[in-house]
C-alpha positions, -999 to 999 in steps of 0.1 A, spaced: -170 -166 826 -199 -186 812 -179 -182 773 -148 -197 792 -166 -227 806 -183 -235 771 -149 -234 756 -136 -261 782 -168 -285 780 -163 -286 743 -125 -291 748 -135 -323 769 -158 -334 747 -135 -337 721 -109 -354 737 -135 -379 752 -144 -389 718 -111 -393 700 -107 -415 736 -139 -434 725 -129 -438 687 -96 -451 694 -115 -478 723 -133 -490 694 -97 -498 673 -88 -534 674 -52 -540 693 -24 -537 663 -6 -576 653 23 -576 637 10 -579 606 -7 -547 605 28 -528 612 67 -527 605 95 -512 623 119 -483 607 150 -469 621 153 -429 630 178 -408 612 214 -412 635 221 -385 659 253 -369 661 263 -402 686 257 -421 662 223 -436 678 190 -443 667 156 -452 675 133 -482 669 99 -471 664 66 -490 649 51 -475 616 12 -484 610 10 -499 575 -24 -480 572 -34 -451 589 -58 -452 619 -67 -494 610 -54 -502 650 -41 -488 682 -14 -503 706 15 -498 686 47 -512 705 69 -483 721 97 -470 703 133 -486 716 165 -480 715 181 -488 680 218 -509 664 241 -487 663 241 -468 628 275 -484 621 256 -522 625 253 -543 589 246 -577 579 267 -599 557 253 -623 529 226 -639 529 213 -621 559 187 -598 569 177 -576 599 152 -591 623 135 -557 634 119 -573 658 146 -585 676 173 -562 658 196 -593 647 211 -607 618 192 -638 604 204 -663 575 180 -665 547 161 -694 541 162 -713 515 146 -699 482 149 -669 488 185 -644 486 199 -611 500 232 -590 495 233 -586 528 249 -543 527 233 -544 493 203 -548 472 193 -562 434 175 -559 406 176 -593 380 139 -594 375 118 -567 355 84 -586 351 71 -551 360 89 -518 372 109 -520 412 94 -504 434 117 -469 439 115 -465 401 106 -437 383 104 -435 345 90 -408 323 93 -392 288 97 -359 276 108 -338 246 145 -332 237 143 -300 219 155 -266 233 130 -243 219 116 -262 196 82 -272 188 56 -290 217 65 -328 216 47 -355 218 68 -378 241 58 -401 268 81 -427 261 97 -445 290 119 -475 299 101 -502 295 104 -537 317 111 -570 297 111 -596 319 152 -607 322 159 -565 315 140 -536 310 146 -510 275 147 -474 269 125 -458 241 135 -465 208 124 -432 194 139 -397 195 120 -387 227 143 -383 259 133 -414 282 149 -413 317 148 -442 345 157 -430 378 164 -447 419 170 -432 449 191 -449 473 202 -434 509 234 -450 517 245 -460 553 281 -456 545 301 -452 512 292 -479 487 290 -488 453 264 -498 417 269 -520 392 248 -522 364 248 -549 331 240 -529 297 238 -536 262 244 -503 240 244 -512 202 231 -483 184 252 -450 181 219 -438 168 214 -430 207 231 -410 233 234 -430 262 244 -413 296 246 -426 332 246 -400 365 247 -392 396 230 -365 421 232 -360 455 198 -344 473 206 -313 464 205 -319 428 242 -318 421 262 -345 401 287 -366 425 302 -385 404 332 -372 385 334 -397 360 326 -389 320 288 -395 316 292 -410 283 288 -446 285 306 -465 256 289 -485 228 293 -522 239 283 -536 207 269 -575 206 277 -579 241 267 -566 277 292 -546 294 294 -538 328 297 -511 346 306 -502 383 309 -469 402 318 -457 439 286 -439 457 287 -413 482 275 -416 519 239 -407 517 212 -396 491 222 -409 457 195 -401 429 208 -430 400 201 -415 366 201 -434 334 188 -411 302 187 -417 268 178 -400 236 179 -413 202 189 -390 172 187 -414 146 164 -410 113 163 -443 107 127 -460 111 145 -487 135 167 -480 165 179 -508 186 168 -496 224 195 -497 255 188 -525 278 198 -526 311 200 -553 340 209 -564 369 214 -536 391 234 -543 426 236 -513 448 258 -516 481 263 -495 514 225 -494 524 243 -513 554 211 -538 562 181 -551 544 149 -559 565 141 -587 543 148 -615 516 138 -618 481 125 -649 466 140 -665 437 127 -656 405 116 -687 382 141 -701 369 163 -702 397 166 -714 430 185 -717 463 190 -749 478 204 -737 512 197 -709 535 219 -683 535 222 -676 499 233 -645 487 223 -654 454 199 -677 431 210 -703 406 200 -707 372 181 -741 363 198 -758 333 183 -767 305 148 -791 302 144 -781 338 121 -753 360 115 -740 385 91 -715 401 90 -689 419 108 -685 455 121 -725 443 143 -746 461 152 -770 438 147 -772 402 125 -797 388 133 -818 354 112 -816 322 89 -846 315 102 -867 282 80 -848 259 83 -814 271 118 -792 271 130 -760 284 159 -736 283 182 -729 306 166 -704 334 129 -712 323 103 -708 345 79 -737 332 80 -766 304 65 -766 269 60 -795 246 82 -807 222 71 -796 185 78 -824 158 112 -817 142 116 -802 111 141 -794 88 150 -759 102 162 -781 131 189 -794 119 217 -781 95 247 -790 77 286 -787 82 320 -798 61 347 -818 75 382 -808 73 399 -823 37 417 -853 45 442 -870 26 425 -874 -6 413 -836 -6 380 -852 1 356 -836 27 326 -850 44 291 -835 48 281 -836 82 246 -830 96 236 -822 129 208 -812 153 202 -778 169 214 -775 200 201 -774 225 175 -805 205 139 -790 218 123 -811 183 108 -848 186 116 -871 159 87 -895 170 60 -872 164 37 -877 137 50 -856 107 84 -857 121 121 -861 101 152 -877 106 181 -867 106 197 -873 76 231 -894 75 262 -874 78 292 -891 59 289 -883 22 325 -875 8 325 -845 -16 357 -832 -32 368 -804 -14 371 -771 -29 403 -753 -40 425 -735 -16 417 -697 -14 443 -674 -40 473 -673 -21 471 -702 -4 483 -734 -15 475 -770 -4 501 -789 16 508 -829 20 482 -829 47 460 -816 23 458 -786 46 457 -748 28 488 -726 39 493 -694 26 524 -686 6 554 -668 16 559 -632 11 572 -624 -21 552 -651 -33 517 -659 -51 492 -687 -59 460 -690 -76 452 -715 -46 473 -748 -58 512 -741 -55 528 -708 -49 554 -691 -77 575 -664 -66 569 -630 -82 587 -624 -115 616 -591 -112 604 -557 -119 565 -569 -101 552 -567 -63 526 -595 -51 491 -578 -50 486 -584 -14 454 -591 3 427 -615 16 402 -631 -6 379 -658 4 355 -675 -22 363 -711 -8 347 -720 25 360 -756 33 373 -744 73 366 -712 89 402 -688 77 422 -688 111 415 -645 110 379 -653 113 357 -666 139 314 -669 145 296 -662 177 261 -663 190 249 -634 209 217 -634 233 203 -605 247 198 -619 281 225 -645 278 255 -640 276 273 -673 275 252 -676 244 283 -659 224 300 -694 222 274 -713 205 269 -722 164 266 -693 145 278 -692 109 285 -723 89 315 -727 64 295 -746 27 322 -753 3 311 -721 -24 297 -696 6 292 -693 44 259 -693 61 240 -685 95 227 -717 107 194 -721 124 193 -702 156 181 -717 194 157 -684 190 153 -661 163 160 -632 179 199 -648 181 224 -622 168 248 -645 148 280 -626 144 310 -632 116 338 -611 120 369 -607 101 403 -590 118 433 -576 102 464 -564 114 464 -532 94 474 -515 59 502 -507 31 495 -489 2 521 -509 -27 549 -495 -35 539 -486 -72 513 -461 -55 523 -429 -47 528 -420 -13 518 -385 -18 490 -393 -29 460 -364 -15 435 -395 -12 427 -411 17 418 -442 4 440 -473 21 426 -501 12 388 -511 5 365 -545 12 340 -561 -12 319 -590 -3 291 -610 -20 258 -623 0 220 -630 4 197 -631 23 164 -653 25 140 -641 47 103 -646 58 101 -620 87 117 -586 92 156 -602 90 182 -575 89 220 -581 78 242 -553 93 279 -548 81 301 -528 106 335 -518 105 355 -510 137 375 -482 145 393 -497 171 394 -530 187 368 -528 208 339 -513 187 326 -511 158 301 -485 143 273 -490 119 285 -490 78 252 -505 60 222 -528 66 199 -547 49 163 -555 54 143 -582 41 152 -608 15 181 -594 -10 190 -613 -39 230 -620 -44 245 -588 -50 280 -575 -46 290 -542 -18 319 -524 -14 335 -502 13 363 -477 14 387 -481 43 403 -449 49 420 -454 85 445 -478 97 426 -483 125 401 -499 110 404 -533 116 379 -551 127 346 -561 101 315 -574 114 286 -591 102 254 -599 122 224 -613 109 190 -612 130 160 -630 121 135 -608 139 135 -580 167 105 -598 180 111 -610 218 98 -648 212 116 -683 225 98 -700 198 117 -709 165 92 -700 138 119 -686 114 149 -706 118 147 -713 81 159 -675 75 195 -671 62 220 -652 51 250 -661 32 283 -647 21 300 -660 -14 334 -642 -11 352 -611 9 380 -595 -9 402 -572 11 432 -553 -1 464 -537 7 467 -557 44 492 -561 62 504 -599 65 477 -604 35 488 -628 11 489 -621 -34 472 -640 -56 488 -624 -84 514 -603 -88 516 -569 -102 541 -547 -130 563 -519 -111 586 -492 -117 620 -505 -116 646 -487 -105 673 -470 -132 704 -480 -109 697 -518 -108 674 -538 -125 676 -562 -96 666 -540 -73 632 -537 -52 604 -521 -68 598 -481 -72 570 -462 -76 565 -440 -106 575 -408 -102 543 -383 -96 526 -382 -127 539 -413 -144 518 -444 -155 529 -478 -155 530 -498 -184 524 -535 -175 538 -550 -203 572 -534 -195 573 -519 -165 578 -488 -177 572 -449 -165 551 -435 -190 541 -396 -183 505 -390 -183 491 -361 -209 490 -326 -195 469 -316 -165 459 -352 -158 464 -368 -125 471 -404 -115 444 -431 -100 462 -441 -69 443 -473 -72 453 -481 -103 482 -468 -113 494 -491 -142 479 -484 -176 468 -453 -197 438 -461 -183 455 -445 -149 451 -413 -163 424 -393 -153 417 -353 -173 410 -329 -148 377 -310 -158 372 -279 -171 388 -248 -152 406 -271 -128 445 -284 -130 462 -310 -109 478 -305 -82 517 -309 -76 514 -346 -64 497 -357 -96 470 -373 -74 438 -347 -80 420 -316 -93 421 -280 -75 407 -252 -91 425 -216 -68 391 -200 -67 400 -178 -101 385 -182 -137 378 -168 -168 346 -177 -185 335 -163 -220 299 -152 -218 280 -129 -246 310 -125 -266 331 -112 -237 357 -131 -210 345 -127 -176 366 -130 -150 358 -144 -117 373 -143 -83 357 -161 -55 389 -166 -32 362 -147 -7 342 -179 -6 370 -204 -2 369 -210 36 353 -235 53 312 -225 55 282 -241 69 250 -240 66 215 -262 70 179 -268 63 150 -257 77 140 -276 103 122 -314 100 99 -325 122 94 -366 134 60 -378 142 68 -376 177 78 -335 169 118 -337 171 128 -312 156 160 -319 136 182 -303 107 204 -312 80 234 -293 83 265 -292 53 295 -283 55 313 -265 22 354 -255 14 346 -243 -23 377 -244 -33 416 -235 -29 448 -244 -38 465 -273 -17 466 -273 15 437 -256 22 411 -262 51 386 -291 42 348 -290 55 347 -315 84 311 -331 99 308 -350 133 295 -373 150 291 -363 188 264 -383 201 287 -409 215 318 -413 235 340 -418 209 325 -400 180 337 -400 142 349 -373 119 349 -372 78 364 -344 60 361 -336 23 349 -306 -2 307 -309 11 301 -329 36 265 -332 59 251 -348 88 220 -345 115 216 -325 141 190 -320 167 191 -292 190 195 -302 226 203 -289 263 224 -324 271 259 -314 283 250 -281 283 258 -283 242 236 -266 216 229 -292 188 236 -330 189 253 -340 158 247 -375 143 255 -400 109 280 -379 92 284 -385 55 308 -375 28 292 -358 -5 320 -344 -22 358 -357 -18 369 -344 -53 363 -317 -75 353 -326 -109 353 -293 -127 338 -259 -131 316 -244 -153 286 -228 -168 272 -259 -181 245 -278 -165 261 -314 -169 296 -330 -164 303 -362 -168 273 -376 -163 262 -354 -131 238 -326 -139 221 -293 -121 192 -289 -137 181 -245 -143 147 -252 -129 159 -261 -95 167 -231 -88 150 -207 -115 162 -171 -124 152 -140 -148 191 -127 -150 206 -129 -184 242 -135 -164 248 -174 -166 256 -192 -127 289 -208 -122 287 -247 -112 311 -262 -92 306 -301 -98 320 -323 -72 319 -364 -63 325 -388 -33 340 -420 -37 320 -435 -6 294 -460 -20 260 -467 -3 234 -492 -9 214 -469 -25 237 -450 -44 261 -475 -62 282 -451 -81 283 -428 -55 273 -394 -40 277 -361 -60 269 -321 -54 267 -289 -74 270 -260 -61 258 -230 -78 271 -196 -77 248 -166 -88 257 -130 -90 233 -111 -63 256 -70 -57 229 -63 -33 240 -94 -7 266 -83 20 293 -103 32 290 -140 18 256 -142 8 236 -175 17 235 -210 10 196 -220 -2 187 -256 -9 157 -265 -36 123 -258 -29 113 -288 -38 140 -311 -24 139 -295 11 167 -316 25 190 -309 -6 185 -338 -30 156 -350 -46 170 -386 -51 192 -391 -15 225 -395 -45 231 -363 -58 228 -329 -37 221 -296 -53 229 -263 -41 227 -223 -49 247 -205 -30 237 -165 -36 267 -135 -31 279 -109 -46 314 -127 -47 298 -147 -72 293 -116 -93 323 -114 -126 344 -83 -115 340 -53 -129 356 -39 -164 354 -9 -180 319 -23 -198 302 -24 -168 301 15 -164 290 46 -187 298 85 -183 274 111 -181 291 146 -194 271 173 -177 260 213 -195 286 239 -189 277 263 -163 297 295 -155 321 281 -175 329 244 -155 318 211 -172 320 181 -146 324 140 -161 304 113 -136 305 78 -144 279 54 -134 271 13 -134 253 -3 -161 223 -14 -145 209 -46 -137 245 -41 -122 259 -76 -127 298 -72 -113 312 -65 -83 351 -55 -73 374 -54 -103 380 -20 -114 367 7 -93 343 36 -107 363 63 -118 365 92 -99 343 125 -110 358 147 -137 358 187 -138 371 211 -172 369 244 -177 343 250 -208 328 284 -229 290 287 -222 265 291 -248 257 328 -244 292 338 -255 288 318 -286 255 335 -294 268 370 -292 298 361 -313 275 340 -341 249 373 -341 280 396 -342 294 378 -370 262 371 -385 256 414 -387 289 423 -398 293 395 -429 254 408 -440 267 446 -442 298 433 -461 277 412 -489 254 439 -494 277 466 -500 298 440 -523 264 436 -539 261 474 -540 292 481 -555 290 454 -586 258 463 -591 270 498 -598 296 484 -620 272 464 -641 255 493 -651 282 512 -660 290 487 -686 261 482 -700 255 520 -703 291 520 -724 277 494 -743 246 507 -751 264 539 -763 282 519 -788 255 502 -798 235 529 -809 264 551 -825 267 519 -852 237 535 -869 219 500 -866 239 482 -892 248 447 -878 283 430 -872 295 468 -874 306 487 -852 310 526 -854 338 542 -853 355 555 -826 347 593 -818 373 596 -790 397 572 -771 380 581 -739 353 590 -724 347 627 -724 354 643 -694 322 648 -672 306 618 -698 298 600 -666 289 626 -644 261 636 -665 254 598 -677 249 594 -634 232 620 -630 208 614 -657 199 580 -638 199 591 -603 187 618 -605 156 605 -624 150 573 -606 145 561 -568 167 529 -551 141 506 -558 128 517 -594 164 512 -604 160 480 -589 130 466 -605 142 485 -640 169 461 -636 152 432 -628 129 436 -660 125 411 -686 147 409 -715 139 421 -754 134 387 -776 169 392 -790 179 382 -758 195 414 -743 177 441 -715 165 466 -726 182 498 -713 167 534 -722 190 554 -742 195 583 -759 196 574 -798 223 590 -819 201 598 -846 183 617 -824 218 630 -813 222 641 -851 191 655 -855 189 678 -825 225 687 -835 213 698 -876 187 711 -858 206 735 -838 228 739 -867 196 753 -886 186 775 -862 221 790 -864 
């Protein structure tokens, strides 16, 4: 009981001070609060209820009400009196949209706006990105670097409305896109998010929003490499459908309202301001100016002669011209300053130049062109002789009147009536950009032309792509960062980026390839500065053009005419070409064939000099109009022909760099596309460009561009500036130069004996820093141990795959750049017989340097004798021919002493008288003579004492000595026997 009376006495407590505290609060004015609408009920009713501006500052807030109905709105020029919930005219000064609001003035970032920066990589390194759209005073501009920048408003529409946005989108260097979300995150709108390049000028764009939340989304991300990227600006932003605003907004300087009611605020003219929230605008004093839309007035500087410039007359009657002189406008100089000049007196007569070739001067002293079928040199046309065409074209070097296909604009960032001031400047020998009202100005020249025609006398055939091509002469003079940029439009509407120039360039000459008829449109702009600044501190800048020579164009006119083919069944009749693989010879008009396995220049195909030799291990194709090479060759390398087929290699592959990093940490690639080779017909490597709407393909043998990997549109890789580095193939070989392009061994060094193959390849496209041209090489190098195709590696120490940004170098490893095997490239191996089978493997010579060919052959297997049967038939053999020699031996030994026992017997019966013998006792030997003779000697001697007798050495009359019997002694024993008798 006593626990629940404490809790209650605190309870009180409490409540008695939150009574005090809110005593103390001063009574809320009107000032300190503002009155919002609840959210609609299912009626369609709401509530009006009073919301402190600050929290717990005042108490007596008025009671909530009952609301407008939610389908209520004001018109024009109105707004919504909370406090009495009616429609009141604005007063004067200020403006509203009425269902709508705007955005015309970015001194600093709308409140609802959200900006921020962040990395555009998927997976790629940590980025250092916190660009963001930046406000500019008349517009506000997205990053200008290759972070991802988004600007984003939400809006919660009323009923179904729409926005409608002003940008300026110049750089295709960027990807622009523009969406829509509802609350839930998803995209409402179903148009493409793309927004289209707009060029020089600002280009609206309108779109239908949903009842509801709308989140606006504007992103961009540049991919450019370039150390300069123009940045998307974007103004005046009009959103309807919020169905009331609660308030006005004041005029910005520069404008005014005069009236109440306004729905918008006019623009001051020029030497006049106003300031903010203005009613009228107030004029300039004598010795002050300002522009058009200015906020305040600044003195007039003394006038120089960057204020003025100079201009030519039409030629009258007497082909004379007069030089005219005239002030900037609008004039912001004073010419009574100290220091100032005048203007110097316009009137001088010159002689007027020549008419432009083609053209020809009329009795007006006006320049016409000539008829078709006709030429000049710029005084009086001729027609063209029979068997020639007129050379058609456009070439200006004369600059008396602006050509009637030409025309010069101004373009202002943040004005864009600006377009129809001075721009360029026609001078007699060249065409200049006059001094600009600001030096940021964009002063445009651009040239139009209806199309192209490729002459007659050029085949139509012809495998290049080439249709016509533009060369113009200019400088530039400049003090600040001045860039000249030449574009070339690929339809009528836009025009993408070909080449620019920075800084001062002395006259020099450029020329670019027009490949599509839908190129028509050429522009140059020249800026003085990207530096936002009113002031005219380098108006003095120029840039001028000497001459433009285009060719081939349709409607052009000839200022010369040109030797054809005529044809064989009239000599009257029009002009033919040559057939494929014929030269013209001016002088004639004849069809000359060209020498074997040449082709023809399609841009020149009069004269020998037409003729171009295809390179080594190529041959032209059936058109006569270029060099294949069908992926097979024969090479002789150590004394041997090595055969090659790399038909495996011939489709289309790509490949790219390791990845490159910007300072900001985009990570980006080079990626190339290659189609080695084929016969015709064949696919061609293709690279795009994908980062805007409308993109831009080029297709050749190697071609490259940028990418950056990237999670917009749900694509992988963002593919930017593609560029053409081989169109034709020059030849193939081992050697490390042709014709004046060469792959140098140390780029890519090896230890194998087996010399690379070197495809050598060029691309017609010019760039500034590559006069003659881009080139590539591509090196093959056998590798059997690499599956598949192998892999494309770029120089270790030109990471991007040049080392001087003209010619690319390439080694592309696989074991389809291996010769194909031969019967040198293998050995056999004969094995022992065992158990009578002998088996034949053959193996690869190793380093194994070939790959398909001829196949190893498959293992061999003969019957065989081993080696123990041989033994026991040598050992047999061996035994049996000993026994045989020795008793040969054995028996001639036997012979021989028979004889030389007869012998000795007959020696000693001749009583030892010489040179006589003795008589003969018998005819034969007596029977048992031998016996007893044998038996004498074997009986008395052993096997070996017969030997050594035998072996004994001979008597000094040179014969052995045998042991006889003497006959003497035969005699006496015989008397003696007698005796005894």
């Amino acid at each position: 009981m006593m626990a629940g009376s404490h809790v209650h006495l605190c309870g009180c407590l409490l409540m008695l001070l939150f009574v005090q505290t809110y005593a103390d609060l001063p009574i809320c004015k009107e000032s300190d609060y503002h009155f919002e609408y609840t959210e609609c009920d299912v009626l369609g009713s709401r509530w009006r209820v009073a919301i402190p501006n600050k929290a717990d500052t005042c108490t007596g807030l008025p009671n909530p009400v009952k609301g407008t109905q939610c389908t209520f709105s004001c018109s024009e020029g109105e707004f919504l009196d909370m406090q009495s919930q009616q429609c009141q005219k604005c007063t004067a000064g200020t403006y509203s949209l009425g269902t709508g609001v705007a955005f015309d003035e970015w001194d600093s970032l709308p409140k609802g706006f959200v900006t921020h920066g962040s990395g555009s990589n998927v997976g790629g390194a940590q980025n250092n990105c916190n660009s963001t759209w930046t406000p500019k005073g008349e517009y506000i501009a997205s990053n200008a670097d290759e972070c991802t920048s988004t600007l984003s408003y939400a809006v919660t529409l009323k009923k179904p409305g729409s926005l409608s946005f002003e940008y300026l989108y110049s750089d295709n260097s960027i990807y622009f896109e523009f969406f829509v979300q509802n609350d839930q995150c998803q995209s409402t709108d179903t148009q493409s998010r793309w927004m289209s390049t707009s060029d020089t000028d600002w280009t609206k764009h309108r779109v239908d929003l949903n009842k509801g939340t709308n989140v606006l989304y504007w992103r961009t991300t540049a991919y450019g490499m370039e150390s300069t990227i123009s940045a998307v600006l974007l103004k005046n932003i009009a959103i309807s459908g919020v169905a009331y605003t609660s308030e006005c907004f004041l005029c910005k300087p520069g404008t005014h309202s005069a009236a109440a009611g306004s729905a918008r605020c006019a623009t001051c003219p020029a030497d006049s301001y106003s300031n903010k929230g203005a009613t009228a605008c107030h004029e300039c004093e004598v010795d002050k100016y300002a522009e058009a839309g200015s906020g305040s007035c600044k003195p007039r500087p003394a006038c120089t002669n960057s204020d003025y410039f100079y201009t030519h007359t039409p030629c009258d009657s007497e082909r004379k011209t007069q030089l005219m002189y005239k002030w900037i406008e609008p004039k912001i100089c004073s010419e009574n300053v100290n220091g100032a000049v005048k203007l110097p007196a316009s009137g001088k007569k010159q002689i007027c130049p020549p008419c432009n070739p083609g053209f020809f001067v009329t009795n007006s002293s006006a320049c016409k062109p000539c008829d078709h079928g006709f030429y000049s040199n710029g005084t009086a046309c001729a027609k063209c002789p029979v068997g020639t065409e007129p050379v058609v074209g456009f070439e200006y070097k004369w600059w008396n009147t602006m050509p009637s296909n030409m025309e010069s604009s101004l373009f202002r960032e943040e004005d864009a009536d600006s377009k129809q001031r001075t721009a360029w400047e026609v001078a007699g020998e060249y065409i200049y950009t006059a001094p600009g009202d600001e030096d940021t100005d964009i002063l445009l020249l651009s040239l139009q032309v209806a199309g192209y025609r490729l002459p007659q006398s050029v085949a139509k055939d012809s495998d290049r792509s080439e249709l016509s091509r533009i060369t113009f002469v200019f400088e530039t003079h400049c003090q600040a960062d001045c860039k000249l940029y030449f574009q070339a439009g690929y339809n009528k509407w836009s025009n993408d980026l070909v080449e620019q120039w920075g800084g001062s360039k002395s006259k020099q000459s450029y020329t670019y390839l027009i490949q599509s008829n839908s190129t028509v449109t050429f522009t140059w702009n020249f800026r003085r500065t990207s530096v936002s600044s009113r002031e005219r501190k380098y108006s003095a800048d120029f840039a001028k053009i000497y001459s433009i020579h285009i060719t081939n164009v349709i409607g052009g006119v000839a200022s010369q005419c040109r030797r054809c083919a005529l044809s064989f069944a009239q000599a009257n009749s029009a002009c033919v070409p040559c057939p494929p693989g014929h030269y013209m010879v001016s002088e004639t008009g004849v069809c000359k064939s060209c020498p074997a396995n040449s082709f023809v220049r399609p841009e020149q195909p009069v004269g020998e000099a037409a003729c171009i030799h295809c390179g080594p291990n190529t041959w032209r194709n059936k058109a006569h109009s270029a060099c294949l090479s069908d992926c097979k060759l024969g090479v002789h390398m150590g004394g041997a022909l090595q055969h090659y087929d790399f038909s495996p290699l011939a489709n289309v592959t790509t490949f790219q760099s390791s990845p490159r990093f910007t300072s900001k940490g985009l990570r980006y690639f080079h990626r190339f596309g290659v189609s080695l080779c084929g016969k015709e017909g064949r696919e061609t490597a293709s690279c795009v460009d994908n980062v805007t709407a409308r993109g831009r393909k080029v297709k050749g043998y190697v071609c490259g561009s940028t990418v950056v990997p990237s999670d917009i549109r749900s694509q992988s890789v963002v593919s930017s500036q593609p560029f053409i580095i081989g169109d034709s193939l020059m030849g193939v070989t081992t050697d490390t130069a042709l014709n004046k392009v060469s792959s140098p061994i140390w780029l890519f060094p090896t230890a194998s004996s087996l010399l690379d193959i070197i495809f050598y390849y060029r691309s017609s496209e010019t760039t500034q820093a590559c006069k003659q041209g881009r080139s590539t090489t591509i090196r093959l190098r056998c590798d059997p141990t690499l599956s598949a195709k192998g892999h494309i590696i770029l120089p270790s120490n030109c990471s991007e795959g040049t080392c001087d940004g003209c010619t690319f170098h390439f080694l592309w490893q696989s074991q389809h750049a291996c010769p194909l095997c031969t019967k040198d490239h293998y050995k056999e191996i004969v094995s022992a017989c065992i158990q009578g089978i002998q088996k034949t493997t053959y193996v690869w010579q190793q380093p194994l340097q070939c790959y398909g060919g001829e196949s190893l052959p498959t293992q061999k297997i003969n019957a065989c004798v081993t080696l123990d049967f041989w033994l026991r038939f040598g050992v047999s053999t061996g035994t049996i021919a000993a026994v045989l020699l020795i008793s040969i031996s054995c028996y001639f030994w036997k012979k021989t002493r028979k004889l030389q026992y007869k012998y000795s017997k007959l020696i000693m019966s001749s009583g030892g008288k010489e040179c006589e013998l003795p008589g003969a006792d018998s005819c034969a030997i007596m029977e048992g003579e031998d016996a007893e003779d044998e038996l004498m000697d074997l009986t008395k001697k052993s096997f070996f004492s017969k030997i050594k007798t035998y072996s004994r050495e001979r008597s000094s009359d040179g014969f052995d000595s045998v042991p006889l019997k003497s006959s003497s002694s035969s005699l006496q024993v015989d008397d003696e026997d007698s005796d005894v008798a």
